[in-house]
C-alpha positions in Angstrom: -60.8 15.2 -23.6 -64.2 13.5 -24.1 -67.4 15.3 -23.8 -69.5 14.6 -20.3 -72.7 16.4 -18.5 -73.2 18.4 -15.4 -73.9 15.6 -13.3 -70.5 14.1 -14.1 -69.1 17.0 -12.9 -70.9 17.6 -9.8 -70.0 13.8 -8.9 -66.2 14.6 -9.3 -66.3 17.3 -6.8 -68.3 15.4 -4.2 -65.1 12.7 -4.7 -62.7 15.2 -4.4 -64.3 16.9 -1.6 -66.8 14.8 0.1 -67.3 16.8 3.0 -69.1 19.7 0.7 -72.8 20.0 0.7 -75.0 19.8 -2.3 -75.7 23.4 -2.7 -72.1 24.1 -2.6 -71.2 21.8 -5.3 -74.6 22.9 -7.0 -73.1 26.6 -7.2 -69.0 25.1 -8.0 -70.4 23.7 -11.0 -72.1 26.5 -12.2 -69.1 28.7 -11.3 -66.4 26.4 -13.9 -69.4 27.1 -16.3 -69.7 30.8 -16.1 -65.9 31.0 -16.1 -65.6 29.3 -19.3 -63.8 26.5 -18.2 -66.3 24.0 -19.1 -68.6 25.0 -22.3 -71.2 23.7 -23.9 -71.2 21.7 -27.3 -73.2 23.1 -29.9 -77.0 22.1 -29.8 -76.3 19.4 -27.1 -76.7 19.4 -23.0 -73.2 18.1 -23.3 -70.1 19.7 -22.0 -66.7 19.5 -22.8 -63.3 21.2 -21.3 -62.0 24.3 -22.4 -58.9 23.6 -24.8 -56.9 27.0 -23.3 -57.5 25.2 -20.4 -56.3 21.9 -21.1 -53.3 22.5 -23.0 -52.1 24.9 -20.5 -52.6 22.2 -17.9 -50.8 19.8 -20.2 -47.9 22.2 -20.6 -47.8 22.6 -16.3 -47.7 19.1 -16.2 -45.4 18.3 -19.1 -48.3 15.6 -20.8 -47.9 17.3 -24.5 -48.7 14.8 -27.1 -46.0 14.0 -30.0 -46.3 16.1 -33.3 -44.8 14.9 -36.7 -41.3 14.8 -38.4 -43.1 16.4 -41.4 -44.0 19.9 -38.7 -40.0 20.2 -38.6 -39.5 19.3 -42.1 -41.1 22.4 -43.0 -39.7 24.7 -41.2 -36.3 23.7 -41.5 -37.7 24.0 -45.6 -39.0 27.6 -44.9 -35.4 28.4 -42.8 -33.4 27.7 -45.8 -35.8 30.3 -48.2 -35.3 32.8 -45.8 -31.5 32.4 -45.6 -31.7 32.8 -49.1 -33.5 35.8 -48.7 -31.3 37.3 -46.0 -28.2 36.8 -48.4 -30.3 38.8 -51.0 -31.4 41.7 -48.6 -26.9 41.6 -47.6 -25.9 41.9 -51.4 -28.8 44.7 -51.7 -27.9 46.5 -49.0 -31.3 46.6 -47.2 -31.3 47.0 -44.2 -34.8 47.2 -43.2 -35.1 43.4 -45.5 -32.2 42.4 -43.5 -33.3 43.4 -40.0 -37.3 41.5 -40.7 -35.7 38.0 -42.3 -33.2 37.8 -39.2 -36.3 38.6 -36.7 -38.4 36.1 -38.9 -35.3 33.4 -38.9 -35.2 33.9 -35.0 -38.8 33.1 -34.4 -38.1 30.0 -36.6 -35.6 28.9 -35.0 -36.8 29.5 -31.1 -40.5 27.1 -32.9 -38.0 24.7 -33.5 -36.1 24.2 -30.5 -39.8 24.2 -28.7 -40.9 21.3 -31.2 -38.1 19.4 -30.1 -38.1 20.1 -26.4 -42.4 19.2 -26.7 -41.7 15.9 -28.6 -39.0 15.0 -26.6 -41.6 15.8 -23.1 -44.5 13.5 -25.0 -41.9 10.5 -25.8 -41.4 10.5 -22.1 -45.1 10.4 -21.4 -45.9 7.7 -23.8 -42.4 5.5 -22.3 -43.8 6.2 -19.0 -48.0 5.6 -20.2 -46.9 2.5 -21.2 -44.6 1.2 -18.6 -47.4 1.5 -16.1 -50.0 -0.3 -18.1 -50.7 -3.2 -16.1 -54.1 -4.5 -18.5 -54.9 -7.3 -19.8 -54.1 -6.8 -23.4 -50.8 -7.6 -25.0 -47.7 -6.4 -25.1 -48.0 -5.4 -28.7 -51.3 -3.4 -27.9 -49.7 -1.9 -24.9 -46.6 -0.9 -26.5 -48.3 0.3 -30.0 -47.8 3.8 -29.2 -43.9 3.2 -28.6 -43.7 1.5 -32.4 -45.8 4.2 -34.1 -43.3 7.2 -31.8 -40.3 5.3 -33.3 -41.3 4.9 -36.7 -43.5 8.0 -37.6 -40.6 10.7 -35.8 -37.8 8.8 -34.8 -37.0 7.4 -37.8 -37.4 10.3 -40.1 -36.2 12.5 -37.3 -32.9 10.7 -37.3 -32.5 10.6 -41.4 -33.2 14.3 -41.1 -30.4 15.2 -38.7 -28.1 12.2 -40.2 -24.1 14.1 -41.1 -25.6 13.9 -45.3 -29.3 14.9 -44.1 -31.5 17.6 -44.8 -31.2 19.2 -41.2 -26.9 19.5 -41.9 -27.0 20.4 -45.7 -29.6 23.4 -44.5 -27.6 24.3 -41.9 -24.2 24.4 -43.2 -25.9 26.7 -46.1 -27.4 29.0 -43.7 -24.0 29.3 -41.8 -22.2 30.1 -44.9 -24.4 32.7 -45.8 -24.4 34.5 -42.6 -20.2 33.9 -42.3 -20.5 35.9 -46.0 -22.3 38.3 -44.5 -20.0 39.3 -41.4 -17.1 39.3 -43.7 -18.6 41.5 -45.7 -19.3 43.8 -42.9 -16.4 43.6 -42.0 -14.7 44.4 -44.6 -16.7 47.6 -46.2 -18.0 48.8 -42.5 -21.5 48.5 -43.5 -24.6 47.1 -41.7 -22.1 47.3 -38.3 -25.0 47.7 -36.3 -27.0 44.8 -37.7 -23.5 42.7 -37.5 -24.3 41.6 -33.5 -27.8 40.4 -34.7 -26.3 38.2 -37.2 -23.8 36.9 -35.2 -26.5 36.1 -32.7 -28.7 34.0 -34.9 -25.2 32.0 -36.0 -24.7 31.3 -32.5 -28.7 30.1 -32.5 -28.7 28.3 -35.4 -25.9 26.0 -34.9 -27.1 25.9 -30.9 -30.6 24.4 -32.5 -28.7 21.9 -34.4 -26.7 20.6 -31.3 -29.8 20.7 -29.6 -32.0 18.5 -32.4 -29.3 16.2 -32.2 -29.3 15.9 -28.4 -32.9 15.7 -28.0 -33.1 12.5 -30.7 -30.9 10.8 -29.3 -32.7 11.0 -25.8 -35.7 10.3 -27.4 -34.4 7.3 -28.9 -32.6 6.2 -25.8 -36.1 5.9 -24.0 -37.6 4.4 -26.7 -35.2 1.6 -28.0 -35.7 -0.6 -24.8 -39.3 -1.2 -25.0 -38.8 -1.5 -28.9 -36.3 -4.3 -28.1 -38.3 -5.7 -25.4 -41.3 -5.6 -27.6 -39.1 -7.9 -30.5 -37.4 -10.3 -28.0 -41.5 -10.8 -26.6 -42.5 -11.3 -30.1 -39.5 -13.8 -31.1 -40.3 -15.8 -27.9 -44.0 -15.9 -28.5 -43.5 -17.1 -31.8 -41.1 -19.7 -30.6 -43.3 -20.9 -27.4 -45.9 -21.1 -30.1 -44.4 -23.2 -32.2 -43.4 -25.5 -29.2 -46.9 -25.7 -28.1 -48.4 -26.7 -32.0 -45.6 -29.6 -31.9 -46.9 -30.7 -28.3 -49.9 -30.8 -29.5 -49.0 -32.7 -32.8 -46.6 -35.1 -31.2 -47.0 -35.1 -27.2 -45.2 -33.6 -24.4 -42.9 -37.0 -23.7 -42.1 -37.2 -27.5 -41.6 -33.0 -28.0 -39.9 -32.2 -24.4 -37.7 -35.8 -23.6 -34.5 -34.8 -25.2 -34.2 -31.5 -23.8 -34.9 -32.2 -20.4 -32.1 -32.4 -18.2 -30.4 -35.4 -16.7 -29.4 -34.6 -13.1 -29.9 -38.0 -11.5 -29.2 -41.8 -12.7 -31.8 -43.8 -14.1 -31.6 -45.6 -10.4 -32.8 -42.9 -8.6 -35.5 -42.0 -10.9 -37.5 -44.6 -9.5 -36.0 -45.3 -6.0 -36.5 -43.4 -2.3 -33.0 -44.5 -1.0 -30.5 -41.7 0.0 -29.4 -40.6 -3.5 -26.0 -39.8 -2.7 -25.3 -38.6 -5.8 -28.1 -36.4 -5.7 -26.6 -35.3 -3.0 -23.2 -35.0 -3.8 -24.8 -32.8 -7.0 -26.0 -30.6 -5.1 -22.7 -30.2 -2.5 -21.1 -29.1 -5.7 -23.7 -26.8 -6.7 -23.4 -24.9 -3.1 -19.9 -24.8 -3.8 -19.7 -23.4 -7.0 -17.9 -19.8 -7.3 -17.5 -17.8 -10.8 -14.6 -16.9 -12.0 -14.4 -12.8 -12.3 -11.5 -11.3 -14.7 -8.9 -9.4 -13.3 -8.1 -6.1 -15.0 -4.3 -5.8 -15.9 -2.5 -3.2 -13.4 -2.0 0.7 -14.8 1.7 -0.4 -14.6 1.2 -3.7 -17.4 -0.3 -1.4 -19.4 2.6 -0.5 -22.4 3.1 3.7 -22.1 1.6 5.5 -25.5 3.6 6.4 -28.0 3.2 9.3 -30.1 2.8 8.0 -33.6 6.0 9.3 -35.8 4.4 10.0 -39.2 5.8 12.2 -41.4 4.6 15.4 -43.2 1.9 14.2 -45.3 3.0 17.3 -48.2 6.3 16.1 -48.5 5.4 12.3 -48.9 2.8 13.2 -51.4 5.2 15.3 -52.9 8.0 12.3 -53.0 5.1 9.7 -54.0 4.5 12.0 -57.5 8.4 12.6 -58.3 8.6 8.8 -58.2 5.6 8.1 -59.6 6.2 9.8 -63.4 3.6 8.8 -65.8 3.6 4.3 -64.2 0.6 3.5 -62.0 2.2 2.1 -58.9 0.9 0.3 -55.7 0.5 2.9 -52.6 0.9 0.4 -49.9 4.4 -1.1 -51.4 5.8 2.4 -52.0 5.0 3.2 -48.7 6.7 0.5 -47.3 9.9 0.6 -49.4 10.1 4.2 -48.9 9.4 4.5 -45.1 10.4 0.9 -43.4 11.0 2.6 -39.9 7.5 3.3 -39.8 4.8 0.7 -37.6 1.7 -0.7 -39.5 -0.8 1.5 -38.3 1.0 4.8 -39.1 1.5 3.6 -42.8 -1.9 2.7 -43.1 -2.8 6.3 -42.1 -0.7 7.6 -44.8 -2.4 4.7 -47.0 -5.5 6.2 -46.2 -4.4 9.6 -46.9 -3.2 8.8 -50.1 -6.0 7.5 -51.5 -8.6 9.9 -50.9 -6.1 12.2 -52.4 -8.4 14.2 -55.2 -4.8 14.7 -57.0 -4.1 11.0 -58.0 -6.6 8.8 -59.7 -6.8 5.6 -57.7 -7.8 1.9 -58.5 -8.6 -1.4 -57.2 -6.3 -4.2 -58.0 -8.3 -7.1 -59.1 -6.3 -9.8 -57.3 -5.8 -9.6 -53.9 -2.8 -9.6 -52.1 -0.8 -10.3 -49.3 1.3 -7.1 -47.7 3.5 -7.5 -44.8 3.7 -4.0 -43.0 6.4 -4.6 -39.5 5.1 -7.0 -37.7 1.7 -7.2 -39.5 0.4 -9.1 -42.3 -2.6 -7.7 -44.1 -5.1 -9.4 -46.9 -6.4 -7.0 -49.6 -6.8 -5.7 -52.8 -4.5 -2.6 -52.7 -4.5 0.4 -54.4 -3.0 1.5 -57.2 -2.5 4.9 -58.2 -1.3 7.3 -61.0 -1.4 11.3 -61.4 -4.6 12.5 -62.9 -4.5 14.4 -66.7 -5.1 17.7 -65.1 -2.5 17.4 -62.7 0.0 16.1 -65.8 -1.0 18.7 -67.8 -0.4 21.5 -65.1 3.0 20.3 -64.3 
C-alpha cells in the first residue's frame, strides 16, 4: 500500500517475466497507468495502487484487515431503533413504513453477518502473518498484532454477545416485536402479504446471532494459543532473567549447585573406571515403560437411571400447606417429606425451590451439616416463608 515510481514497477515485471524485452515492459507499464490501476499522487512523480483494485484483490485472496467492535456496536444500536420503528409502522397499519424498515433491517442484518465473516478472514491472516514470522525481533513484537486483535474485538466482541449482553437483550427485543407482529396478522388478517417477509427477517435475525456467536468463538480459538504462548514466553523470560541477575550476583556454582542433578556417586565424579553404576542407571532407564490407564469396560459401567422426582406443582403445593405463616428449612422438609428420594434429585427440587419467586428465601447464618441418602453435605441452607402477596391472595 505504500507509494513507489515507474521504475519500481518496470523492475517488477522484468522479475516476473525476465524473458520480456525493454520496450515491452516500457509499453506494460504505461498500459497499468492508462487503465487506472496505478495513479498518480497529487503534485508528485509518485504512484500509488488503485484502492478498487487492492481491496478487490484482498477480498480474492481473503487478506481483509480487522475492523472494530465499536462498527458492530452501532449497528446492532441502529437495528434495535428500527425494530422500534417497525413495531410503530405494525400498530399504524402502514404498510408502505412497514415494507422500507424490514428492507432497511435486512440490509443491516446481511452488513453484519459480512463484518463478522471479514473479521473472522483477517484474524486468520494476522494468526497465520504471525506464525510465519521468522525475524529477529521478539516474540512480543511479533505477536503484537495477536494482543491488540484479542483485546480491541475479541474482548468487547465477546461482552457484546455474552447471554446478559447487548447483542441478546437487542435481539430478544427485536424477536418479540416481530412474534407481536405475526400474531397480530394473524389474528385480524391484515398485512398477510407482508407476513412471509417478517417471518423471513426472524428467521435472519436469530440466524445472525447464531452466526456472531460462532464466528467469536473461532476467532478466539485461533487467537488464544499464541496469546497463551505469548504469557508462558513472558513468565519464562522473566524467570530466566531473574536466574541470570542471581548468576551474576552470586556465581553459577553458588546459584546452579543445588538444583543440579545427582546421577553418579561422588566416586565416579572424579574416576575413569567402569562406573557400574552408571551403567546399571542407565539399564534401568532403557528399561523403563509408563504405566497407561485402562478405561473401565461398557459392561462396569452402572446402567442410567432415570431420576424419579416428583411433580414439582404438587411439592410446591405440599411445601406451602405445611408451611403456614413459620419460616422453615427447604432442605430438611425435603428430606423428611420425600426420604425414598437420592441426593441429587432432592437437591434439584432444592434448587427449584429456592428460585421460586412465590416464597421469600434466606440464608441461615450458621452452617450446617445435612445428610441426604448416602451423602453428607456442608452449607448454609435455606430457609423459606410465603411472601405477603402470596398471604394476602390466599
Amino acid at each position: 500500500m505504500a507509494d513507489f515510481n515507474i521504475h519500481d514497477v518496470q523492475t517488477i515485471l522484468k522479475t516476473k517475466y525476465p524473458t520480456w524485452p525493454g520496450d515491452k515492459i516500457f509499453k506494460e507499464a504505461n498500459r497499468l497507468l492508462n487503465h487506472d490501476i496505478l495513479i498518480p499522487l497529487a503534485k508528485s512523480s509518485q504512484l500509488e495502487l488503485n484502492r478498487a483494485v487492492a481491496e478487490f484483490a484482498q477480498y480474492l485472496l481473503q487478506e481483509e484487515s480487522l475492523g472494530i467492535a465499536e462498527e458492530v456496536h452501532v449497528l446492532i444500536r441502529d437495528l434495535a431503533r428500527l425494530g422500534h420503528r417497525l413495531a410503530q409502522a405494525g400498530q399504524d397499519n402502514d404498510f408502505e413504513e412497514l415494507r422500507r424498515n424490514c428492507r432497511i433491517m435486512d440490509e443491516r442484518v446481511r452488513k453484519i453477518v459480512k463484518l463478522f465473516y471479514h473479521n473472522e478472514n483477517a484474524i486468520l491472516n494476522i494468526v497465520e502473518q504471525a506464525k510465519a514470522d521468522h525475524s529477529q525481533r521478539s516474540l512480543e513484537k511479533r505477536y503484537q498484532a495477536v494482543i491488540e486483535a484479542f483485546d480491541l474485538y475479541i474482548e468487547p466482541m465477546l461482552e457484546m454477545v455474552d447471554i446478559g449482553g447487548e447483542f441478546k437483550a437487542c435481539f430478544s427485543e427485536i424477536e418479540q416485536q416481530i412474534s407481536t407482529l405475526l400474531e397480530q396478522i394473524q389474528i385480524t388478517g391484515k398485512l398477510f402479504s407482508e407476513k412471509r417477509m417478517l417471518e423471513q427477517l426472524r428467521t435472519r435475525i436469530l440466524d445472525m446471532h447464531l452466526t456472531g456467536r460462532e464466528s467469536l468463538r473461532k476467532s478466539a480459538d485461533m487467537l488464544m494459543p499464541l496469546r497463551e504462548e505469548l504469557r508462558r514466553n513472558t513468565l519464562l523470560t522473566r524467570q530466566a532473567a531473574k536466574v541470570l541477575g542471581a548468576i551474576r550476583k552470586n556465581g553459577v556454582d553458588a546459584v546452579l549447585s543445588a538444583h543440579q542433578p545427582h546421577i553418579t556417586s561422588d566416586q565416579q565424579k572424579f574416576s575413569l573406571g567402569t562406573a557400574h553404576q552408571m551403567v546399571a542407571y542407565m539399564a534401568h532407564i532403557d528399561e523403563f515403560e509408563q504405566e497407561e490407564y485402562q478405561l473401565p469396560d461398557q459392561s462396569h459401567v452402572p446402567a442410567f437411571i432415570n431420576p424419579n422426582i416428583p411433580d414439582f406443582f404438587s411439592v410446591k403445593t405440599r411445601f406451602t400447606a405445611d408451611l403456614g405463616n413459620k419460616q422453615t428449612g427447604i432442605l430438611a422438609w425435603l428430606d423428611t417429606q420425600y426420604p425414598e428420594l437420592e441426593a441429587d434429585e432432592l437437591l434439584f427440587l432444592y434448587q427449584k425451590m429456592a428460585n421460586d419467586p412465590d416464597l421469600t428465601v434466606t440464608h441461615s447464618a450458621q452452617p450446617s451439616v445435612i445428610a441426604l441418602a448416602d451423602c453428607q453435605f456442608k452449607l448454609h441452607p435455606y430457609h423459606a416463608s410465603l411472601k405477603t402477596t402470596s398471604l394476602k391472595s390466599n
